[in-house]
C-alpha positions in Angstrom: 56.4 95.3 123.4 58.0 95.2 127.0 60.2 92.4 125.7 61.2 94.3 122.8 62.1 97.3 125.1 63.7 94.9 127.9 65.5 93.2 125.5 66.7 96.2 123.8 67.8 97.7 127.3 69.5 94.4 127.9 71.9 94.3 124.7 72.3 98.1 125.4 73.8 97.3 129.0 75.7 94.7 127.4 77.5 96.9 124.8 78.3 99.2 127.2 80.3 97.1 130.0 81.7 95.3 126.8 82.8 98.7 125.4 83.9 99.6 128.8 86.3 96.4 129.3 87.4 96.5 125.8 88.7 100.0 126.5 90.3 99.0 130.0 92.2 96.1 128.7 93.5 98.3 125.7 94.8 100.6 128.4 96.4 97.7 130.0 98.1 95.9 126.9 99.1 99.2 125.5 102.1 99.9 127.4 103.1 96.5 127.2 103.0 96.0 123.7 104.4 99.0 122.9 107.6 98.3 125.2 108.2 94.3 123.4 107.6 96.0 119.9 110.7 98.8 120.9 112.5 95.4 122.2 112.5 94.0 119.0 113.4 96.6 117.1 116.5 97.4 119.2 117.0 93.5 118.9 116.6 93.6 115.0 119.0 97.0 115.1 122.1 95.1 116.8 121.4 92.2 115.3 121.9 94.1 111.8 124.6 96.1 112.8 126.8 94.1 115.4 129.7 96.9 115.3 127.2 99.3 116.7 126.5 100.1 120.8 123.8 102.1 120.5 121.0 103.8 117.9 120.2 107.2 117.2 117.0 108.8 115.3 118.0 110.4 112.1 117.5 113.3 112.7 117.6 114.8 108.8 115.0 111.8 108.0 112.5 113.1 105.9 109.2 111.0 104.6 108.8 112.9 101.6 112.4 112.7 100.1 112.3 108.9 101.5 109.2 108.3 99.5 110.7 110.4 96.7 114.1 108.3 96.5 112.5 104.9 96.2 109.7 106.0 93.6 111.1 103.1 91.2 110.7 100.6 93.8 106.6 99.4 93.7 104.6 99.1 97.0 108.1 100.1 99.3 108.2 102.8 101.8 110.8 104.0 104.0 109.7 103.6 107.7 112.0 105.0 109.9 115.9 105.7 110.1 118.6 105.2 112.5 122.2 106.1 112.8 124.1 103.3 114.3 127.3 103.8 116.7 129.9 102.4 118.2 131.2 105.1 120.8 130.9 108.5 119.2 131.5 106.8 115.7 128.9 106.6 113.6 129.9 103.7 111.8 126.5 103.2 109.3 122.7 103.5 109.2 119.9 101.1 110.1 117.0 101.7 108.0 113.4 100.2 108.3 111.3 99.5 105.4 108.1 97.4 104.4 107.1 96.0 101.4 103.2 95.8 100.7 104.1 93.2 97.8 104.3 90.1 100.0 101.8 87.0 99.4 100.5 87.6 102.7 100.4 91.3 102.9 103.0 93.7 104.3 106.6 92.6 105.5 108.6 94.7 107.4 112.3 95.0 107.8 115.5 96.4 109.1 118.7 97.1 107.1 122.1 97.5 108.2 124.1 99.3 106.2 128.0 100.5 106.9 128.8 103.9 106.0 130.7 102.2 102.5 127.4 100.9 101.4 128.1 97.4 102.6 125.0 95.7 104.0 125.6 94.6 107.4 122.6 92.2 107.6 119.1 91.8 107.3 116.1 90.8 109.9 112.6 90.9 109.4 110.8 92.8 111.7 106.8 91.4 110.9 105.9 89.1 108.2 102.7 86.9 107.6 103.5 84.2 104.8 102.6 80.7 104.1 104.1 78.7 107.0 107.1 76.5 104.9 106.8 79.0 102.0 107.3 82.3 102.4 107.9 82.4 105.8 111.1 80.3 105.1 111.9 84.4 104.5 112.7 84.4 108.1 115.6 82.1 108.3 119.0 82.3 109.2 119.8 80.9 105.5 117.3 83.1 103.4 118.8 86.5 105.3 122.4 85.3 105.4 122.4 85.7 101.7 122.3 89.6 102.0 124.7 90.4 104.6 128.3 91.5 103.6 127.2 92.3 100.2 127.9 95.8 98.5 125.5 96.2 95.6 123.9 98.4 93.8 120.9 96.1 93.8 120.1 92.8 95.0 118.0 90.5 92.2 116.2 87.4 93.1 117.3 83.9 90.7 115.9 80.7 90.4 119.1 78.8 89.1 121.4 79.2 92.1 123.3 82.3 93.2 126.3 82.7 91.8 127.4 86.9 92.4 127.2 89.1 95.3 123.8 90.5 93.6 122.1 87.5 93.5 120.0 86.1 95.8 118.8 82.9 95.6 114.8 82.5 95.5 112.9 80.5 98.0 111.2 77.6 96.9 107.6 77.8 96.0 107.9 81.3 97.4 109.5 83.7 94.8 106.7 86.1 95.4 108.2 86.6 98.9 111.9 86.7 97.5 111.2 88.9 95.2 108.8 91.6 97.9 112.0 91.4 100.8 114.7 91.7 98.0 112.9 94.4 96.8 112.4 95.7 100.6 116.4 95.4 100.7 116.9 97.5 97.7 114.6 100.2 98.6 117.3 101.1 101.8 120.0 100.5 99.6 118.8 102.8 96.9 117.7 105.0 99.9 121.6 105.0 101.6 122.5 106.0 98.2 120.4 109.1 97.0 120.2 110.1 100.2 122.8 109.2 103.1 125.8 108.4 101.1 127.6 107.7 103.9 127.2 111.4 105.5 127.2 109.5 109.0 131.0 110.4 109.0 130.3 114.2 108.4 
């Protein structure tokens, strides 16, 4: 019985300092991993929208109408908005959106769009797909294919793109096309119901 209770006390004390640790290095990291994640999504922003010097919250944004806008779209939702400019022009939007579709779970993304509806570019802000698959997503090629496109909607092909809408699939990996194309149309249907270029008003 004094084992049990000794025992007990021991795993007890354990916990605790564990607990306690656990909680000071979360303290630690926080800060830190807050400040690389803002990085990267500034990184992402100019890398989308090269014309633009800096990146303003929209201030309009509005989860509800966002969510309402892309109901046709399955498993998209509009994360967060941004008016990009160059001076005191706003010259487009950047628009983050994930995808719950992918093989691997969620992907995550930023849009550039100029205020004509052209997309700017594409990068992928957190993805988790089979290495030489789906994470082929994440290449220079694969996001190229978007950029300086003005469609109503991108759609994914197997036999080789040959219009602005098309995007060609990646191999062994049209699951993953198909979840970031479909990421990409979701602020691309969003710019349309609901920005339509109003950056300029």
């Amino acid at each position: 019985m004094k084992n049990i209770i000794k025992n007990t006390l021991i795993l007890t004390a354990i916990t605790l300092v564990s607990g306690v640790l656990l909680g000071l290095v979360y303290e630690i990291t926080k800060e830190p991993i807050a400040l690389a994640k803002e990085a990267a999504k500034n990184e992402a922003y100019q890398a989308v929208m090269a014309d633009a010097d800096a990146f303003e919250a929209y201030a309009d944004y509005d989860a509800k109408e966002a969510a309402k806008a892309i109901a046709d779209i399955a498993g998209c939702e509009i994360n967060e908005v941004v008016v990009a400019k160059a001076g005191s022009e706003a010259v487009g939007y950047v628009v983050t959106t994930t995808t719950s579709e992918g093989y691997g779970g969620d992907i995550q993304i930023s849009v550039g769009i100029a205020n004509d509806g052209t997309v700017t570019g594409m990068e992928i802000l957190s993805i988790g797909e089979t290495a030489g698959l789906g994470m082929n997503a994440d290449t220079p090629e694969f996001k190229a294919q978007y950029a300086g496109k003005q469609v109503e909607a991108f759609v994914v092909t197997k036999t080789g793109a040959s219009a602005d809408e098309e995007i060609d699939a990646i191999s062994g990996a049209t699951i993953t096309s198909n979840a970031v194309t479909n990421a990409v149309n979701s602020a691309i249907v969003y710019f349309n119901n609901v920005l339509g270029g109003s950056a300029n008003e």
